[in-house]
C-alpha positions as MATLAB code, in Angstrom:
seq = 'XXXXXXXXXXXXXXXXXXXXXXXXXXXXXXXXXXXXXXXXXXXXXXXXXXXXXXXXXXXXXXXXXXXXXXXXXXXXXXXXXXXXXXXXXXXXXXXXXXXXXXXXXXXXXXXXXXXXXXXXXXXXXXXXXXXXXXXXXXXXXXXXXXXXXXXXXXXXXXXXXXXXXXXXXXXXXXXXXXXXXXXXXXXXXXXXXXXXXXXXXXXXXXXXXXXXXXXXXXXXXXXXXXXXXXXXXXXXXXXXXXXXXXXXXXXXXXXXXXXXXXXXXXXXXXXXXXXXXXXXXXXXXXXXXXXXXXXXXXXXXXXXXXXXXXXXXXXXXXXXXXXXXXXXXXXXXXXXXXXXXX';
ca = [
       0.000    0.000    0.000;
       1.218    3.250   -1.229;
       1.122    6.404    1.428;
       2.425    9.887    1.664;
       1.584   12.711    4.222;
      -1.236   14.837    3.236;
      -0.162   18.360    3.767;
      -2.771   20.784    4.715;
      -3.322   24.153    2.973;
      -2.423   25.805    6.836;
       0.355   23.223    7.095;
       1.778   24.460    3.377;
       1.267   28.240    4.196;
       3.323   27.751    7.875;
       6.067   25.975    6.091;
       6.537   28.190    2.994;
       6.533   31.505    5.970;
       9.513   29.594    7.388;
      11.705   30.775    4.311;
      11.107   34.488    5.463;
      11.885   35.274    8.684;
      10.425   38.817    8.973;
       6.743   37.310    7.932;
       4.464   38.758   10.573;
       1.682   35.891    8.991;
      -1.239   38.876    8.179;
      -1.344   37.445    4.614;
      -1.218   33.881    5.369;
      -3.966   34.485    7.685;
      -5.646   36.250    5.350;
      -5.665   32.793    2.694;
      -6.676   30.800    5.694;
     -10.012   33.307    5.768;
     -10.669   33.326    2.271;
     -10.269   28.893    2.654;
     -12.593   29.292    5.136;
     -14.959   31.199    3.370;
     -15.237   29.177    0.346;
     -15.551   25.960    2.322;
     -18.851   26.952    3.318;
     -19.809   28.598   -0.447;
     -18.439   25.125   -0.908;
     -21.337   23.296    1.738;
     -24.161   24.917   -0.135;
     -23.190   24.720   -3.881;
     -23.199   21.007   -3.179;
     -26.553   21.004   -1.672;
     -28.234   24.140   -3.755;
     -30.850   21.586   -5.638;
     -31.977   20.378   -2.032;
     -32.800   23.698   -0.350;
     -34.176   27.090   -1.255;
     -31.000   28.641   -2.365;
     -31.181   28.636   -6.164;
     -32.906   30.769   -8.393;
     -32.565   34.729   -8.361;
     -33.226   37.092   -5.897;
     -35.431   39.653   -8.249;
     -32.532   42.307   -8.375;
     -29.886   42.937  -10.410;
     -25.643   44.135   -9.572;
     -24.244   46.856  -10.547;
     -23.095   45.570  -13.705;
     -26.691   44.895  -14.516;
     -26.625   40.931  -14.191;
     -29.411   39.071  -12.778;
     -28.701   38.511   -8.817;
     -28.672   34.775   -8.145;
     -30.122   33.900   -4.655;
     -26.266   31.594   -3.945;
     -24.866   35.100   -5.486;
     -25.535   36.877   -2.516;
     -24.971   34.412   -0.240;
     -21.825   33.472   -1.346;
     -21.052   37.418   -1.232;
     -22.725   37.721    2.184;
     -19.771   34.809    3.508;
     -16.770   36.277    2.463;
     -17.355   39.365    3.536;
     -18.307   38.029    7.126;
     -14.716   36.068    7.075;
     -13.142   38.723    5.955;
     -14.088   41.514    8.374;
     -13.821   39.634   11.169;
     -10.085   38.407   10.271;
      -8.879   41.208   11.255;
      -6.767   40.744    8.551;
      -8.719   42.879    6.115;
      -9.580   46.606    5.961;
     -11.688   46.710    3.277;
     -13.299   44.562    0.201;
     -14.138   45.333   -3.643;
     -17.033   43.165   -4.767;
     -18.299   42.294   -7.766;
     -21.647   42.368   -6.328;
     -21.463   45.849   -4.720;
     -21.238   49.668   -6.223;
     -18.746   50.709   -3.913;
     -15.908   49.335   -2.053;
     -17.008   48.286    1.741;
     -14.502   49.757    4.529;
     -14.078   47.855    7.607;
     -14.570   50.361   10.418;
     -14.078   47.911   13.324;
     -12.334   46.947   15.865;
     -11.022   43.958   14.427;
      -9.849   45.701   11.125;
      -7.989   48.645   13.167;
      -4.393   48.520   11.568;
      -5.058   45.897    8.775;
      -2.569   46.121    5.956;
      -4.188   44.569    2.964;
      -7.258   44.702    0.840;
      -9.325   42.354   -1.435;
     -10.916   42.408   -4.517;
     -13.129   39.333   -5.030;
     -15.906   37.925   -7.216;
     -17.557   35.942   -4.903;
     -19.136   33.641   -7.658;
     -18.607   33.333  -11.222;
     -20.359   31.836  -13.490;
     -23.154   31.976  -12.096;
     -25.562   31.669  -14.920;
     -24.071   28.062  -14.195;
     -25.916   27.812  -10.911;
     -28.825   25.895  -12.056;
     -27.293   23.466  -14.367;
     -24.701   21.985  -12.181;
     -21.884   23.381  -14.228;
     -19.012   24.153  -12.454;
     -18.642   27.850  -10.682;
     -15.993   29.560   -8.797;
     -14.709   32.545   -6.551;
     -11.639   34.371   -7.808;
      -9.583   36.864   -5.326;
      -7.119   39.713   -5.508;
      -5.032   40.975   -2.436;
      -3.547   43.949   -2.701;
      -1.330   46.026    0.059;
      -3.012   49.249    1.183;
      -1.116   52.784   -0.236;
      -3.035   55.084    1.721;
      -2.244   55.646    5.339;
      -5.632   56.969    6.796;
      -7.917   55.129    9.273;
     -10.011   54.169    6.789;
      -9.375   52.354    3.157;
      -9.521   54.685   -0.056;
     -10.609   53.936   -3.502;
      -6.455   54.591   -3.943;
      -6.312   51.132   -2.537;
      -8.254   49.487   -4.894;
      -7.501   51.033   -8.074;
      -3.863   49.569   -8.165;
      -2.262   47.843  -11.186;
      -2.343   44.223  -11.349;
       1.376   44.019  -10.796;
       1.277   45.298   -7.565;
      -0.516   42.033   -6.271;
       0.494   40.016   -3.245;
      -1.673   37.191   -3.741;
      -4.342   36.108   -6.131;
      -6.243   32.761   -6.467;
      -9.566   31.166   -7.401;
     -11.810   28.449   -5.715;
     -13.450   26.257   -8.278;
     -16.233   24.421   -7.445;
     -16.564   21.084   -9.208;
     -16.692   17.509   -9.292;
     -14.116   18.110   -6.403;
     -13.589   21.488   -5.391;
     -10.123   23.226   -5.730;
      -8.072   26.294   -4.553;
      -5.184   27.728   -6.683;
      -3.038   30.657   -5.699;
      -0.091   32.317   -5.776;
       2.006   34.787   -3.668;
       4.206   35.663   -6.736;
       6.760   33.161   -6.686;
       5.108   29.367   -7.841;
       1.263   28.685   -8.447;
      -0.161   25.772   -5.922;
      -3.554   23.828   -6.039;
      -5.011   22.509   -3.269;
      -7.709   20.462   -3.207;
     -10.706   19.670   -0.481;
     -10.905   16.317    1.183;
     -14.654   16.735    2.394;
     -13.849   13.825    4.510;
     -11.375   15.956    6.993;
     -12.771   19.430    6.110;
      -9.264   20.572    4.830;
      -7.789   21.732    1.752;
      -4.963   19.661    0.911;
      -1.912   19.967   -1.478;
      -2.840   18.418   -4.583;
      -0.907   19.995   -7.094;
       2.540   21.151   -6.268;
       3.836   24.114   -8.300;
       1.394   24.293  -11.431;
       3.616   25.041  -14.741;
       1.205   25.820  -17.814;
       2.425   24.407  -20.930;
       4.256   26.905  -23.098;
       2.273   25.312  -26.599;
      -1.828   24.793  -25.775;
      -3.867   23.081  -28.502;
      -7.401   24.269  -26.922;
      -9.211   27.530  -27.411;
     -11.684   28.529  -25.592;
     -14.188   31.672  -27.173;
     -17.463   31.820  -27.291;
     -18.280   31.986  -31.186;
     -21.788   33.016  -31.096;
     -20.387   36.503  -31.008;
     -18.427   35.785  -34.058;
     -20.204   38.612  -36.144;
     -19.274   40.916  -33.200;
     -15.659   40.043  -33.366;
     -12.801   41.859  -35.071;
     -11.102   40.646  -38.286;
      -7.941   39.682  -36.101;
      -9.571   37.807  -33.790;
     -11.976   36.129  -36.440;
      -8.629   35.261  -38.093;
      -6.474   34.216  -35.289;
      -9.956   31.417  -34.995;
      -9.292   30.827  -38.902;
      -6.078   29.782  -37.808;
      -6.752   27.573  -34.714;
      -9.371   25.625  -36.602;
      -6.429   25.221  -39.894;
      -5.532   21.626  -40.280;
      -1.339   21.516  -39.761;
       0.098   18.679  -38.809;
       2.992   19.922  -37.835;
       1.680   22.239  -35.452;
      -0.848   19.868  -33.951;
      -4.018   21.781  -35.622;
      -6.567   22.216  -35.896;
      -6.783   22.983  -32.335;
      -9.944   21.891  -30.026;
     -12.630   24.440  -29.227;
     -13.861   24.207  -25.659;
     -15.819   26.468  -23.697;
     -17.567   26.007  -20.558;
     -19.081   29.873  -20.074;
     -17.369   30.112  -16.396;
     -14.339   31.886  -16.492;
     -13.036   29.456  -13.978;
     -13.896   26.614  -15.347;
     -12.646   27.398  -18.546;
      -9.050   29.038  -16.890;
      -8.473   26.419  -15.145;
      -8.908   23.440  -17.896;
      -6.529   25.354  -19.836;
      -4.492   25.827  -17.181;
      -3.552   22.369  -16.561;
      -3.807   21.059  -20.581;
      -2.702   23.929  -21.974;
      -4.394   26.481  -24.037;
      -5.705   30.588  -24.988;
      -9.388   31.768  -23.114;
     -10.323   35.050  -24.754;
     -13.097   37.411  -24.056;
     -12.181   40.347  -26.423;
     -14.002   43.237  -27.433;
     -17.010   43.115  -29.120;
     -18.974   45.669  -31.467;
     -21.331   46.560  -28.925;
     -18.911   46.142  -25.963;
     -15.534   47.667  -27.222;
     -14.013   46.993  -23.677;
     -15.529   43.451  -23.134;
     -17.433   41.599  -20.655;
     -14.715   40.895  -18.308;
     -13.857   43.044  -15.068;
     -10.147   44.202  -14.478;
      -9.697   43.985  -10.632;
     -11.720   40.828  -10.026;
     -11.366   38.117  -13.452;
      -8.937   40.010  -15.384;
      -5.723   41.130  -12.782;
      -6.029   37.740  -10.423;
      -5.985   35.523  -13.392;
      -2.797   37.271  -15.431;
      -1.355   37.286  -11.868;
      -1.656   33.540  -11.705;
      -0.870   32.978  -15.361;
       2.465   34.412  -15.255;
       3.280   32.807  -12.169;
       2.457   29.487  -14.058;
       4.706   30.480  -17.228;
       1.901   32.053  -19.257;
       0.746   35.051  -20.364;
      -2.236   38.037  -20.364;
      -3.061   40.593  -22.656;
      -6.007   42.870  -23.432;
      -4.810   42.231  -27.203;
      -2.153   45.125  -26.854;
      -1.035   45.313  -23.567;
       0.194   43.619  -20.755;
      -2.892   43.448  -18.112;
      -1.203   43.220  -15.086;
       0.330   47.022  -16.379;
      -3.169   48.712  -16.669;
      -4.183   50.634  -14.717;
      -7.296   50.929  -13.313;
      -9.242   54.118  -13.064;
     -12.813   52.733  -11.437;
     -13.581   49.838   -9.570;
     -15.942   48.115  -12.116;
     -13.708   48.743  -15.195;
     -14.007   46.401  -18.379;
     -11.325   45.261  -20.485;
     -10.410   42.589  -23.298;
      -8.657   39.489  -22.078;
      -6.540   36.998  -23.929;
      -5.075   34.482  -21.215;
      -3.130   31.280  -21.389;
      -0.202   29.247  -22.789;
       2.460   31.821  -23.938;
       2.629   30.796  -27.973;
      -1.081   30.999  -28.145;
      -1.531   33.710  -26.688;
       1.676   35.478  -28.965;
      -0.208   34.177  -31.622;
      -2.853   35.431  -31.319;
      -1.826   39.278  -30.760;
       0.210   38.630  -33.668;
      -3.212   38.579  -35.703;
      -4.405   41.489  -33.951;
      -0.933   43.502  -34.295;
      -1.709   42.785  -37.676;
      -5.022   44.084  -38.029;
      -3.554   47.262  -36.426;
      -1.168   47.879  -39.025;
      -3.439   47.622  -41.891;
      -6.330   50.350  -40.364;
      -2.943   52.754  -39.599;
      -2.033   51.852  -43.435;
      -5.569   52.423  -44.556;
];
């Protein structure tokens, strides 16, 4: 019989602090609380068909989506870990206007903030497709009792720590402090997350895309072409190249995370920026990427450079294996050059 130690998320986070001797442990706390959070989001996406939790609430967010009822709770739980941490001074949410400010007791000197999206994909909800949570933890700037929009609005390289909970046939977390990209996943029989999938390398070449094709009419001539391209037969480059999309950015990230491969939300006709939302999809995920040996673009740029100027801001993303993802600017540089020639 084959048998290893199972090492606990807590037990990994305690042994990779013991590398820096001047870590006070706010931020490892701070991934313990968001664990904790999404173990219980966890609890009651696995019973939502038994209990009155699915369906919508009658309201809409403030970026004009339908409010799932397992929306707001999930919302409603991380916020509750969060401020009482202590860890936290204040929270970004997809699901609010504003930022919230924690004026308590608890949150009196706290030195970081979050950005979350407490769950996406949750047009999912009622088909039993896989959702998640994806997090952003910045380091406050401003130095007043109370967090500032300043905070918030900070470019994606100036991350500490970024991740995403999926929430699947077994339910995973993935993060990264900067340095390697670890999963962990939950052993429901102990409650724990445990280390599942030591430092996470993307492959450099992917052969899936992921795009939602519907919109193809809405799409611009590079990005139509850079499709042409993946669906080309060439055997030597392993094409054409398999089209799979799930609809949750999670879902879909973290496929093509493991096998390889591009996810792109660009900009549309109608929606020149895109769908997705800088500081909580867009930021965490490049974060991760690169830390994996990938890459994320908004077609032009680098997106962990942007920088943000409100707290719901769109942009374009292109995400994944680096020659993919080169490829497909390529197309779009290319697109460029022929309106400036026009």
């Amino acid at each position: 019989m084959i048998s290893r130690k199972v090492m606990t998320l807590n037990e990994f986070i305690l042994q990779s602090q013991k590398g820096f001797p001047f870590a006070t442990g706010e931020l490892s706390n701070l991934l313990y609380d968001i664990s904790f959070a999404a173990k219980i989001v966890n609890r009651e996406v696995n019973k939502a068909g038994l209990v009155d939790i699915l369906g919508t609430t009658g309201n809409v967010n403030v970026q004009g989506e339908e409010v799932k009822k397992l929306d707001v709770f999930a919302h409603e739980q991380f916020l509750s870990s969060l401020r009482i941490s202590g860890h936290c001074k204040g929270v970004a949410s997809e699901e609010c206007d504003d930022f919230i400010d924690f004026d308590n007791k608890h949150a009196e000197g706290a030195k970081y903030v979050v950005c979350i999206d407490p769950l996406d994909g949750s047009s999912n909800i009622d088909v039993n497709v896989s959702i998640g949570t994806i997090f952003a933890i910045y380091r406050r700037v401003s130095t007043t009792p109370h967090c500032t929009l300043e905070d918030f609005l900070q470019p994606g390289n100036q991350l500490v720590a970024s991740g995403y909970v999926i929430y699947g046939s077994s339910t995973m977390l993935v993060y990264t402090t900067g340095t390697r990209v670890n999963g962990f996943t939950l052993d429901p029989s102990i409650g724990e997350f445990c280390l599942s999938h030591e430092n996470i390398k993307t492959p450099e070449k992917g052969k899936i895309y992921s795009i939602n094709e519907s919109y193809q009419q809405r799409f611009s001539p590079g990005v139509n072409e850079f499709i042409r391209h993946c669906k080309e037969e060439d055997k030597a480059e392993g094409r054409p190249y398999s089209s799979r999309y799930i609809g949750s950015l999670v879902a879909d990230f973290h496929r093509n995370l493991i096998k390889g491969g591009i996810y792109i939300y660009p900009s549309l006709s109608n929606r020149p920026k895109g769908k997705l939302r800088l500081l909580y999809e867009c930021n965490p995920m490049a974060f991760l990427i690169e830390q994996a040996g990938g890459r994320a673009t908004n077609g032009h740029q680098r997106i962990l450079d942007i920088q943000p100027t409100k707290l719901h801001q769109r942009s374009p993303l292109y995400i994944g294996s680096n020659d993919m993802v080169n490829k497909a600017e390529d197309f779009i540089r290319a697109e460029s050059q022929l309106l400036a020639e026009v």
